[in-house]
C-alpha positions as CSV (number, residue, x, y, z in Angstrom):
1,X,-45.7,66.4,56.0
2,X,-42.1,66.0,55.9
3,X,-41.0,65.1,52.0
4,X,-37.0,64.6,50.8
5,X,-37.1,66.7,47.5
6,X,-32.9,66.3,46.7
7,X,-30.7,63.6,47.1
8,X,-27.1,62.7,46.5
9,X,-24.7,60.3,47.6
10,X,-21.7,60.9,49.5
11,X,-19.5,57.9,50.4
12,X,-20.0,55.1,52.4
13,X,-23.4,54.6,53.2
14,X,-24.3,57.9,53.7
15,X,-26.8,60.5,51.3
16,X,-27.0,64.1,51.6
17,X,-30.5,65.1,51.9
18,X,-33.1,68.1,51.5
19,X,-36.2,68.0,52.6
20,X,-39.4,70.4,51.9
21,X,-38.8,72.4,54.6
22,X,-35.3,73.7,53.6
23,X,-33.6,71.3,55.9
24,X,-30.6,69.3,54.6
25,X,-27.9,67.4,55.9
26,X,-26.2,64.0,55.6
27,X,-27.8,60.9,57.0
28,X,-25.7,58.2,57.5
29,X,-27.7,54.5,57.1
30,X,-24.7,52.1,57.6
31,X,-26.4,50.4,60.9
32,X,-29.9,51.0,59.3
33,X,-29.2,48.2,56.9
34,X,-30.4,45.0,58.2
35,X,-33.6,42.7,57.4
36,X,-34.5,41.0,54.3
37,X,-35.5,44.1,52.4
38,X,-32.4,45.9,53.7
39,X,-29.8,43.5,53.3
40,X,-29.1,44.1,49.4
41,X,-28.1,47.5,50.1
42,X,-25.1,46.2,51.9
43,X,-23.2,46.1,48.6
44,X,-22.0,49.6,48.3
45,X,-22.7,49.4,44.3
46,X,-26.1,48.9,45.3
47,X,-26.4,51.2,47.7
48,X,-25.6,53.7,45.1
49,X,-28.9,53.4,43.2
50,X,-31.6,54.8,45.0
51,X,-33.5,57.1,43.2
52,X,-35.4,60.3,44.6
53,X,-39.1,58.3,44.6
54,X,-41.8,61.0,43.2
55,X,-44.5,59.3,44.9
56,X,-42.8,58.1,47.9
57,X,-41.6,61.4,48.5
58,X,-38.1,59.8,49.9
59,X,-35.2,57.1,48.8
60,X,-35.5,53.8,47.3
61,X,-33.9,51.5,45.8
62,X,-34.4,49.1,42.8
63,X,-35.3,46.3,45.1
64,X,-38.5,48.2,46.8
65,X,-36.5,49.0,49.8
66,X,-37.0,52.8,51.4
67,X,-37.0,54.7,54.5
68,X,-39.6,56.6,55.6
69,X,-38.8,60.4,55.0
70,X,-39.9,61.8,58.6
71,X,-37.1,58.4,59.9
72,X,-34.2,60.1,57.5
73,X,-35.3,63.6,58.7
74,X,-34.6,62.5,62.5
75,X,-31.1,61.2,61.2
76,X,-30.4,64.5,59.6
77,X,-26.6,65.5,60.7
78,X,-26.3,69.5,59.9
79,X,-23.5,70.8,58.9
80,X,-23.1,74.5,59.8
């Protein structure tokens, strides 16, 4: 099972991430960001303050909003 275990934002809408596995990489969620739940994150300041969810085992934000960790694991850019 795929779990983010590190997070940090970069700029923009997009979040360096590491998963269990040892993967990491930037995902960037700028055209992610639509529906009701979604829509708040559009503020940049927002945006900012997801937290690493413990239970979750991925993002969220204050709102309830999150992304499923396996969905942010197929974004995954690596960077050699």
């Amino acid at each position: 099972m795929i779990e983010v275990v590190d997070a940090k934002y970069l700029k923009d809408y997009v979040i360096w991430l590491r998963f269990n596995d040892g993967s990491q990489g930037e995902v960037d969620l700028k055209d992610e960001l639509s529906g009701e739940v979604f829509e708040p994150l559009n503020d940049p300041e927002f945006f900012k303050s997801f937290t690493l969810n413990p239970e979750w085992k991925t993002i969220a934000w204050p709102n309830g909003a999150d992304f499923a960790p396996e969905f942010l694991y197929s974004m995954l850019r690596v960077h050699a």
